[in-house]
C-alpha positions as CSV (number, residue, x, y, z in Angstrom):
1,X,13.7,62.3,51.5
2,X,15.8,60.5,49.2
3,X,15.9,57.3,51.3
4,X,12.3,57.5,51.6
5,X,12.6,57.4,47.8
6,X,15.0,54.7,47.7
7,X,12.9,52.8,49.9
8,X,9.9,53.0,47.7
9,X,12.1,52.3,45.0
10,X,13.6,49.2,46.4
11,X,10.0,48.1,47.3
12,X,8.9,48.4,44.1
13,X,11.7,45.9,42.7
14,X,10.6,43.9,45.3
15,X,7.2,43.5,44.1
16,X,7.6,43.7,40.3
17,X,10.1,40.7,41.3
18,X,7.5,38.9,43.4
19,X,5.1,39.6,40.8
20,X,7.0,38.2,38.0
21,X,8.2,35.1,39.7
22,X,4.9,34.8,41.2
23,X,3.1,34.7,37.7
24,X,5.9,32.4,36.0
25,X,5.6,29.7,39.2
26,X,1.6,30.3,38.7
27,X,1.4,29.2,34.9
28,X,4.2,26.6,35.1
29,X,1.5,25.3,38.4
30,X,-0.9,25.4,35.7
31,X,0.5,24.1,32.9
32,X,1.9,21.2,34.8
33,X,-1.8,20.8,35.8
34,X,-3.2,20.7,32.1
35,X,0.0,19.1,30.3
36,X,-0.1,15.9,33.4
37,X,-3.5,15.2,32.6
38,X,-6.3,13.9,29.5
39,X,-4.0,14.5,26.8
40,X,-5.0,12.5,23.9
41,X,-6.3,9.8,25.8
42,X,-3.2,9.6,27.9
43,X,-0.7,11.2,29.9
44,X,2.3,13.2,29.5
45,X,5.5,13.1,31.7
46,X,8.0,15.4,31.9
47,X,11.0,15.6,34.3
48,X,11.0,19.4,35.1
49,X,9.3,22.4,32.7
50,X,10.7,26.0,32.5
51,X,9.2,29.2,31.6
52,X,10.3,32.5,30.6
53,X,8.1,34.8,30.8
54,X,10.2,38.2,29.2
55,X,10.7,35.6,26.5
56,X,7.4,34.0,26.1
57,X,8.9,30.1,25.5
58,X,9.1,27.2,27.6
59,X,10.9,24.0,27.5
60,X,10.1,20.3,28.6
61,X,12.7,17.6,29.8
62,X,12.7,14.3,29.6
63,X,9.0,13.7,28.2
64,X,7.2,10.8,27.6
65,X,3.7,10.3,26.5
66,X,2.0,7.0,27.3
67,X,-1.4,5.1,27.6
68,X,-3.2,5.0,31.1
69,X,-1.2,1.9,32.7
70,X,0.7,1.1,29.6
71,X,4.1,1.5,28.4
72,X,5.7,4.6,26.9
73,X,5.1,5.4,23.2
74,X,6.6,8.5,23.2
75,X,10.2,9.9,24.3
76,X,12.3,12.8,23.7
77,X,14.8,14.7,25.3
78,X,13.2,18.0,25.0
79,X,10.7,20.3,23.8
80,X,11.3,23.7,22.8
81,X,8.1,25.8,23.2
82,X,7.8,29.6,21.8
83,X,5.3,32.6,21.7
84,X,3.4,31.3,24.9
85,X,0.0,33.8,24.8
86,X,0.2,34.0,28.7
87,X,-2.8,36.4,28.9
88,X,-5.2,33.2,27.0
89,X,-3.9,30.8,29.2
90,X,-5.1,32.6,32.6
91,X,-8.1,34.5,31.7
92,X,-9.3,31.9,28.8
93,X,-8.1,28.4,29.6
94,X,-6.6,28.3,26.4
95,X,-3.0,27.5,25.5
96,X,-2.1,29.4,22.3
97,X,1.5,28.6,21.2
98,X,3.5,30.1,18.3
99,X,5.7,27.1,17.2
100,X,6.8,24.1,19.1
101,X,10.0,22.3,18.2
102,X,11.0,18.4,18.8
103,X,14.1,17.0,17.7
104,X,15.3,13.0,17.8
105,X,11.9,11.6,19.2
106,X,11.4,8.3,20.2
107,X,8.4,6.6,19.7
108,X,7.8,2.8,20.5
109,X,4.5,2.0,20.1
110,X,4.1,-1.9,21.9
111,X,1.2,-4.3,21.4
112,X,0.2,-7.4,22.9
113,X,-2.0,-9.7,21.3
114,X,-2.9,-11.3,24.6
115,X,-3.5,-8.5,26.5
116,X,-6.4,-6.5,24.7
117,X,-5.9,-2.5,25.3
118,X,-9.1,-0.8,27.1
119,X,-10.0,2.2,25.3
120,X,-10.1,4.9,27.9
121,X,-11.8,8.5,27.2
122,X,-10.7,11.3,29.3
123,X,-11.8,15.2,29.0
124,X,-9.5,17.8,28.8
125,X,-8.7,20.4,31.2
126,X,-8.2,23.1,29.1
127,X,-10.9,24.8,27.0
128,X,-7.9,24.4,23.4
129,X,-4.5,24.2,22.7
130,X,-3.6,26.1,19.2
131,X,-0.4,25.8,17.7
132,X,0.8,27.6,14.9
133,X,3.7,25.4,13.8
134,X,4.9,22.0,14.9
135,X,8.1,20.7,13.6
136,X,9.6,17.3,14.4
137,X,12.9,16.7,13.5
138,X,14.8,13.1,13.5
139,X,12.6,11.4,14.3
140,X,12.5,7.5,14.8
141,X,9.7,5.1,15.4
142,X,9.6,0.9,16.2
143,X,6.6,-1.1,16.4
144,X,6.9,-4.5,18.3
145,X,4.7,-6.9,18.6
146,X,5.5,-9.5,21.6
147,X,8.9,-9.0,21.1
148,X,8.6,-9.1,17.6
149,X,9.2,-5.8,15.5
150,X,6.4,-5.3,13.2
151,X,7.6,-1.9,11.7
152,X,10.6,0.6,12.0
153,X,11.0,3.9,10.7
154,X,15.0,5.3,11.0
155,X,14.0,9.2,10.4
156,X,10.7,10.5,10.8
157,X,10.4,15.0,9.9
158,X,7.1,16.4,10.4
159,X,6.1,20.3,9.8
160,X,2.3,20.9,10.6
161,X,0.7,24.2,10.6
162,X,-2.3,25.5,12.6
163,X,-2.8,22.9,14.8
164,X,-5.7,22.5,16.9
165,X,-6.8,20.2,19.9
166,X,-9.8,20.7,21.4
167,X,-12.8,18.9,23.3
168,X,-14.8,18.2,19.9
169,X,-11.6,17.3,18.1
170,X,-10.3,14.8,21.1
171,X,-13.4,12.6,20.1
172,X,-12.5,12.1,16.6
173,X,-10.5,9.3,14.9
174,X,-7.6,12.3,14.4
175,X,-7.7,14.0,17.1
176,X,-6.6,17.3,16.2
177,X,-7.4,19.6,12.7
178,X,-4.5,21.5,11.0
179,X,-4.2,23.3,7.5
180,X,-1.2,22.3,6.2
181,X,1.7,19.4,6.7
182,X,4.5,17.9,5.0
183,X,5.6,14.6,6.6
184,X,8.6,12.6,5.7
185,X,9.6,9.1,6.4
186,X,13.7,7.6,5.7
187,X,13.9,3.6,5.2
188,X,10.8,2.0,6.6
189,X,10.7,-1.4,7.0
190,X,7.1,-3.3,7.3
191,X,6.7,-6.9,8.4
192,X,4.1,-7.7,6.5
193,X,3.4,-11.3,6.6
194,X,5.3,-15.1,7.7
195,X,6.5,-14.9,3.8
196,X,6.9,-10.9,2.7
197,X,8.7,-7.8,4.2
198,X,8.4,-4.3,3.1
199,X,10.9,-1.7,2.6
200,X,11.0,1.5,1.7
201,X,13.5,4.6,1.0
202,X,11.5,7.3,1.1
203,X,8.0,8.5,1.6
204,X,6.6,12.0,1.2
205,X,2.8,13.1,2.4
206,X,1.6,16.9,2.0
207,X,-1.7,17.8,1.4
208,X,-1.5,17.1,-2.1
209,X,1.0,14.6,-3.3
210,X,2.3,11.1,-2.1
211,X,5.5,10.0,-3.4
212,X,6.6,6.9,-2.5
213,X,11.0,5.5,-3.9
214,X,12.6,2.6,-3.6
215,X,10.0,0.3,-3.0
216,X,10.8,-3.3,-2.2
217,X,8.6,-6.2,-1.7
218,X,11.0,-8.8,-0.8
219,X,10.2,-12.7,0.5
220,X,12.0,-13.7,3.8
221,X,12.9,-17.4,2.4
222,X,14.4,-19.0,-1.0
223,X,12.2,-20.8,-3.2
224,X,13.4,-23.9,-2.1
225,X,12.5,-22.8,1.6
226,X,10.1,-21.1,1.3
227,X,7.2,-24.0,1.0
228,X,8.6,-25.3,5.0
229,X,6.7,-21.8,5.9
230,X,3.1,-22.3,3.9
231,X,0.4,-24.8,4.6
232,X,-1.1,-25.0,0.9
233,X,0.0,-23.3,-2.5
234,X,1.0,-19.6,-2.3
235,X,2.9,-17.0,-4.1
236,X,6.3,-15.7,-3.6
237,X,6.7,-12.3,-4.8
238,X,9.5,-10.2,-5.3
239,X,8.7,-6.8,-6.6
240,X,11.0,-3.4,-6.6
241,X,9.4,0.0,-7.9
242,X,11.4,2.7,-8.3
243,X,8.8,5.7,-8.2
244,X,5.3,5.9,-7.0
245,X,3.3,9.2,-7.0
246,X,0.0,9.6,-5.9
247,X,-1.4,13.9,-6.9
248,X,-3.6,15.7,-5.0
249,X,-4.9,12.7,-3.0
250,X,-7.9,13.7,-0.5
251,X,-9.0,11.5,2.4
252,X,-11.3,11.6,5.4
253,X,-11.8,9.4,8.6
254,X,-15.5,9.5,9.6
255,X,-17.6,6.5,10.1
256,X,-15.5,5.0,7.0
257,X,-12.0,5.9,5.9
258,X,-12.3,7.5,2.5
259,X,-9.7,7.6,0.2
260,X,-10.1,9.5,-3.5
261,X,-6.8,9.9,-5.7
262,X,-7.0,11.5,-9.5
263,X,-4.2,10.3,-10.8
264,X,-1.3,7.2,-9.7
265,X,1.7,6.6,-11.7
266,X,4.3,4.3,-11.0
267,X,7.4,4.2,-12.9
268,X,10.0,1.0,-13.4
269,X,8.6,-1.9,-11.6
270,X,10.5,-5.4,-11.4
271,X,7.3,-7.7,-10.4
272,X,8.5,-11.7,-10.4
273,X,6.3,-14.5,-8.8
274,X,6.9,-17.7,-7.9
275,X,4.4,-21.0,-6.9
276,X,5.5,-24.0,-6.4
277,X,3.1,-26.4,-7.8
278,X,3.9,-29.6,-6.2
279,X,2.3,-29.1,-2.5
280,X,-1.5,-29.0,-1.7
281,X,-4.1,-26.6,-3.2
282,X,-5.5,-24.3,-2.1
283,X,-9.0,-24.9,-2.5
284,X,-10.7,-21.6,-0.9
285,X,-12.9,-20.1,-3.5
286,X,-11.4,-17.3,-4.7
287,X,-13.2,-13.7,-5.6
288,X,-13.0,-12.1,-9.3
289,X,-11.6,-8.3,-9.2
290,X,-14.8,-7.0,-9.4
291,X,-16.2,-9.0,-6.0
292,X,-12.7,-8.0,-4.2
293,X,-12.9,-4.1,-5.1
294,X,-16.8,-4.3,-4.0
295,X,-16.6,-5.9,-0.7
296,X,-13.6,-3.6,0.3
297,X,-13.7,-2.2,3.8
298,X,-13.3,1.6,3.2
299,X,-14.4,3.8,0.0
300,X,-11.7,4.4,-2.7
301,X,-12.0,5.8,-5.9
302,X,-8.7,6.2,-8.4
303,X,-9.6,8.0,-11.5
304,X,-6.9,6.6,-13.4
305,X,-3.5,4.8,-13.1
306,X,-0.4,4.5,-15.2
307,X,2.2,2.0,-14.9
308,X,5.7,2.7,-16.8
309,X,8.3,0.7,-18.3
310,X,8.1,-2.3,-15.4
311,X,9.0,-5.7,-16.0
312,X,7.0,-9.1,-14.9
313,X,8.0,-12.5,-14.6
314,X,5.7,-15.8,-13.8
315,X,7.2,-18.6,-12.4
316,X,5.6,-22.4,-12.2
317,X,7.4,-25.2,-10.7
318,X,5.5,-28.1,-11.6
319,X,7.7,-31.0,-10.8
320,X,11.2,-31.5,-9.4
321,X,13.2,-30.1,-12.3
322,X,9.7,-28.9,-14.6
323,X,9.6,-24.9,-14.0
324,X,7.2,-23.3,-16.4
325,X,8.1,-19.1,-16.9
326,X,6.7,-16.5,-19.0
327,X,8.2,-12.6,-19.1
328,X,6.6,-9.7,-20.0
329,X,9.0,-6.5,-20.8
330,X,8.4,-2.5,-21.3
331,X,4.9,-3.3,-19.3
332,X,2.8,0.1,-19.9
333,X,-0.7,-0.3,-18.8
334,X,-3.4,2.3,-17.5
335,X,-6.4,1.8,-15.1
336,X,-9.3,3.8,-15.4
337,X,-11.9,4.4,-12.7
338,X,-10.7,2.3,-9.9
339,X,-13.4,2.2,-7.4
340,X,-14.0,0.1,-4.6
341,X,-16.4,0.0,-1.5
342,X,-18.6,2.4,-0.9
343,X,-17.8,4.1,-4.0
344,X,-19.4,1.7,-6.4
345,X,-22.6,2.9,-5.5
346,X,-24.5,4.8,-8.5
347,X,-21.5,4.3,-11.0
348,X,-22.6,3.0,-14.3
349,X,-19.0,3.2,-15.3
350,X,-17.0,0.7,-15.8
351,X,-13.2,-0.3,-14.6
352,X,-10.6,-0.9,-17.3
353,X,-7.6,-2.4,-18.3
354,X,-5.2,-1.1,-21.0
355,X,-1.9,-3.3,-21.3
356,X,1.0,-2.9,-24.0
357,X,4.0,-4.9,-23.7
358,X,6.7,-7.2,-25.4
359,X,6.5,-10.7,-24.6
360,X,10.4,-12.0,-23.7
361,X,11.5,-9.6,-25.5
362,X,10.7,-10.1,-28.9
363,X,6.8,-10.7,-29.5
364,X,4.7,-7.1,-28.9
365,X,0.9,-8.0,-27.3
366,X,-1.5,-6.2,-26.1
367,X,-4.3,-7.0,-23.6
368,X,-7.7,-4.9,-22.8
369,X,-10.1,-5.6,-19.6
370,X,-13.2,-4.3,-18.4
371,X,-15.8,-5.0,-15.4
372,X,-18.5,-2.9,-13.7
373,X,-17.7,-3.2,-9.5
374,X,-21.5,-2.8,-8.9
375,X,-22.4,-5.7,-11.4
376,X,-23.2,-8.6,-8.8
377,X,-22.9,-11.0,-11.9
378,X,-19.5,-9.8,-11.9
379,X,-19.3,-9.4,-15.8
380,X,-16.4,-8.7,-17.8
381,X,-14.8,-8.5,-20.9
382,X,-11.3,-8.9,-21.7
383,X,-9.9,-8.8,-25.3
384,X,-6.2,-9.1,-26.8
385,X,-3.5,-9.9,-29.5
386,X,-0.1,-10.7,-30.0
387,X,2.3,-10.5,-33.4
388,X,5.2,-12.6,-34.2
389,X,5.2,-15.3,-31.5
390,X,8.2,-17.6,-31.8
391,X,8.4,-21.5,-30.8
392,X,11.2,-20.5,-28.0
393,X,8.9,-18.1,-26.6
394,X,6.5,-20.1,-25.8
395,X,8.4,-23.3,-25.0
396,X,9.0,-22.2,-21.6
397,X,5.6,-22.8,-20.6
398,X,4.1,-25.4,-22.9
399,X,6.9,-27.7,-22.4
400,X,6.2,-28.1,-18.3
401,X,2.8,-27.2,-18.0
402,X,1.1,-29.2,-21.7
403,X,4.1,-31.8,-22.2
404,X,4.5,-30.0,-25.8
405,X,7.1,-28.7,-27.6
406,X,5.8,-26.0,-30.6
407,X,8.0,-25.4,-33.7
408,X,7.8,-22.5,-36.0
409,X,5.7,-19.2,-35.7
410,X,2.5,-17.5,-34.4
411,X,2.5,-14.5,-36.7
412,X,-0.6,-13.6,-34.9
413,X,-2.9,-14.2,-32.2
414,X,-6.3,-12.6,-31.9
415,X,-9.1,-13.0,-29.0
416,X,-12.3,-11.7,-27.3
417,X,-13.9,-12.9,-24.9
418,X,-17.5,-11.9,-22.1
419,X,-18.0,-14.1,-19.0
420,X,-19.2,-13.8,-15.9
421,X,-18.3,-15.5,-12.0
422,X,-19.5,-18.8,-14.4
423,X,-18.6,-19.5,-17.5
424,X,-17.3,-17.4,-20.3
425,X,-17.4,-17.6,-24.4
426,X,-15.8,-15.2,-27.0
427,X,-13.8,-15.9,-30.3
428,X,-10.4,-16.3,-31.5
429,X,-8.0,-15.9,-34.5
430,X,-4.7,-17.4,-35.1
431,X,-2.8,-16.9,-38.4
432,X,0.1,-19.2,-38.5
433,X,2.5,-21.0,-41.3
434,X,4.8,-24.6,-40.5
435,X,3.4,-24.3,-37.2
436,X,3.8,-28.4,-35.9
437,X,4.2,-29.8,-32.2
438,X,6.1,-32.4,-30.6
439,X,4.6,-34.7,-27.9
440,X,7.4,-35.2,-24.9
441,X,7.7,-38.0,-22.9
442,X,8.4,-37.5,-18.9
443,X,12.1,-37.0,-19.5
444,X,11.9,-34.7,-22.4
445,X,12.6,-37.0,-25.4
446,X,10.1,-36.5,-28.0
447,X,7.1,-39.0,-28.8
448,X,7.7,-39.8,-32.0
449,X,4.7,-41.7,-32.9
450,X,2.1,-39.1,-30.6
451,X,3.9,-36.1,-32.4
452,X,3.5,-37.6,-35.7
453,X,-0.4,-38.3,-35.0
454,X,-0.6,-34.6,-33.6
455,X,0.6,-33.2,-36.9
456,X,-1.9,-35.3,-38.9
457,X,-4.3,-33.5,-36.9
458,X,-3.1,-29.6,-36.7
459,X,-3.3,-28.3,-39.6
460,X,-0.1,-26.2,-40.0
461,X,-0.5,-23.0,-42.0
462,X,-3.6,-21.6,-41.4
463,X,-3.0,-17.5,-43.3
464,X,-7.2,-17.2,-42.9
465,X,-8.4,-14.7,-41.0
466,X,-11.4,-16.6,-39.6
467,X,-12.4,-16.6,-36.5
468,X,-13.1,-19.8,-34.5
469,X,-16.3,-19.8,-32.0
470,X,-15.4,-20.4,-28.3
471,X,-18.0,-21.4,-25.8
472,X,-18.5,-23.4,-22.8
473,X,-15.3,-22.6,-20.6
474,X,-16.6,-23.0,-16.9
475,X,-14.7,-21.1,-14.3
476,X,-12.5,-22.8,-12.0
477,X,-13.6,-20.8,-8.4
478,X,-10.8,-22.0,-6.7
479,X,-8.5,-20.3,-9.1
480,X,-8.0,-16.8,-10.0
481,X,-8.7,-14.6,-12.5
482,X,-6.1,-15.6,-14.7
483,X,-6.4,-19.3,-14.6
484,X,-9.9,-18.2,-15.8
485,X,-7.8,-16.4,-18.5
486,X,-5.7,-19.1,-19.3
487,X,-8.8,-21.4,-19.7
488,X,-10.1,-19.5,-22.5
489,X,-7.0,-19.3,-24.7
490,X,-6.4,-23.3,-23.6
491,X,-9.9,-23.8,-25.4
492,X,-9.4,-21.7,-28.0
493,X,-6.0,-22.6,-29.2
494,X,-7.3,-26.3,-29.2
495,X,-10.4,-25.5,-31.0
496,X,-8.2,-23.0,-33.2
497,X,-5.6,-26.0,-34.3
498,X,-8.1,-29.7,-34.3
């Protein structure tokens, strides 16, 4: 009897053993099955998977994820899989997962201008995959372009919540929907262009805030290079931010990415640009602001934004040793109702500019600017003053760019002027005392005999507070906005002292 019993026993064992390793051989068969196949348009690879059942977690070696026929995009070591629902996956077709864990990916995603990728659509196998977190760990991520690299990111984290992937969500531009994430990116760097590069310290994105540090838009050449690399006039911009924070930013990918953000501030930028003068034009017509944030590609809408304590610099070289410069320091300036694409339609309101700053450091200005995105006509208005204006201030720019040299004092300045993508008009005010110029000859030296003539002329005290009529200043549309700008004061300073 009891070796009857032990044999029943025994057999028993045997067949809770079979049954077990029968049942883990049968969903790692499966799962091999589903994971080797239509994911994301692709396929994943893996060099052995393991299950444990008693423990409901798996792990993946050796994975990669890559395009039908392409290269790999995606590698890591391992996978860490836990809370497997094993009873989903065989009666439902559904792999429901508690929390998956990646550390150190690799992810090298290749293109090839020459080669043009075919989009390939592939169904799934399995009805959904459900995760309930995803966290990805040390990341890193290039981008290469024909042996070029376009982009590299040294540490990438990643925590998403409630993930889902499914046969209606495998269609969309995102391919999955999730509640909740928090992604992280340590020193990116961007090729952006033949001149500019991009870096970046950090970068945070959760469902509500996007902080970018460190920002650094930096030119690959000199100023004296720099023009070997360029077939007509451009800028060369150098520009460091130290904070940029984007709150409870929302954004959707349908037929048109949308992007809507309440508030932007940006705190201590450095913005300096360079053009060198002396090469070719170029003669493209250029759009105003309002005809650029119209014709944008995707729908954005930026309730307001506030710039803090930056500094700005413009740069002019207009002959071998002529360099024109203006600065502009403590810049705070808010934007309100910055709309573009889609987004202009139905808004009656209009975009603005608010500008405060102290001009080299001494003079305080400030500058107002408004447009309405939807106006065709591109209207605008754009108003300003300026207080305490010394000859040495200005110098910098006059001297190079008008061949004068001012002496004395602008105590202050006073404009407004309406225009349109033609012509503009407005008004202007300077009060000024022992103001007189100095015409300079080629080398610098002063013309005595064009200076004295030019003083005949200006008259220099002028302590009224009449305004001078403006009218008649046609738009340059090969320049920008502010050469538009600049032709307005040009005419009404000339009006202001003949």
């Amino acid at each position: 009897m009891a070796s009857k019993t032990l044999k029943y026993i025994i057999l028993g064992i045997l067949l809770v053993g079979v049954g077990y390793y029968g049942t883990q051989w049968y969903i790692e068969f499966r799962l091999k099955q589903h994971l080797s196949e239509g994911l994301l348009g692709g396929e994943l690879v893996f060099s052995k998977l393991d299950i444990n059942l008693w423990q409901r977690a798996g792990r993946l070696e050796k994975v990669s994820w890559h395009r039908t026929k392409g290269e790999s995009i995606f590698e890591v070591d391992q996978i860490e899989v836990k809370g497997v629902q094993l009873l989903q996956l065989v009666f439902k077709d559904q792999l429901a997962i508690s929390e998956i864990e990646i550390e150190q990916p690799k992810i090298i995603w290749v293109s090839n201008k020459s080669i043009p990728e075919k989009k390939t659509e592939k169904e799934m196998k399995i009805n959904a995959i459900t995760v309930e977190k995803v966290h990805l760990r040390k990341g890193n991520f290039k981008w290469m372009e024909q042996d070029r690299l376009k982009a590299e990111v040294e540490q990438i984290n990643l925590s998403v919540h409630n993930v889902v992937l499914n046969h209606k969500t495998v269609k969309k531009a995102i391919p999955v929907e999730y509640d909740s994430y928090r992604f992280e990116l340590l020193d990116l760097f961007l090729n952006v262009n033949n001149l500019q590069d991009l870096k970046l310290k950090e970068l945070v994105l959760d469902d509500s805030l996007l902080e970018a540090n460190d920002l650094i838009y930096t030119p690959k050449y000199s100023k004296r290079e720099y023009v070997n690399h360029i077939p007509y006039e451009k800028d060369l911009i150098n520009l460091k931010i130290d904070r940029v924070a984007c709150e409870e930013l929302k954004y959707s990918i349908d037929q048109i990415f949308s992007l809507y953000i309440p508030s932007v501030d940006i705190h201590e930028g450095d913005l300096q640009i360079y053009r060198d003068k002396t090469i070719k034009d170029d003669v493209r017509q250029k759009k105003l602001y309002s005809q650029m944030l119209r014709e944008l590609p995707f729908s954005l809408k930026i309730d307001t934004v506030a710039i803090h304590d930056t500094f700005l610099k413009y740069q002019e070289k207009l002959g071998e040793n002529e360099v024109g410069e203006v600065s502009f320091e403590n810049v705070n300036a808010a934007i309100g109702h910055l709309i573009g694409g889609q987004a202009r339609y139905n808004s009656k309101k209009e975009t603005t500019l608010d500008l405060k700053a102290d001009f080299t450091g001494i003079s305080k200005l400030d500058f107002e600017y408004s447009f309405r995105v939807a106006d065709s006509t591109d209207a605008f208005q754009f108003k300003g003053s300026a207080w305490e204006v010394e000859d040495h201030q200005v110098n910098k720019f006059f001297i190079p760019a008008l061949g004068v040299q001012a002496n004395g004092s602008i105590d202050a300045l006073y404009y407004n002027f309406s225009g349109d993508q033609n012509k503009a008009s407005g008004e202007m005010i300077m009060v000024y005392d022992e103001l007189k110029f100095e015409v300079l000859k080629e080398n610098g030296q002063k013309k005595k005999i064009m200076s004295w003539l030019a003083n005949i002329v200006v008259d220099s005290k002028n302590k009224t507070r009449k305004p001078v009529e403006v009218t008649g200043v046609k738009r340059d549309k090969t320049k920008s906005f502010w050469n538009y700008y600049w032709r307005c004061l040009q005419k009404g300073l000339k009006k202001e002292l003949l």
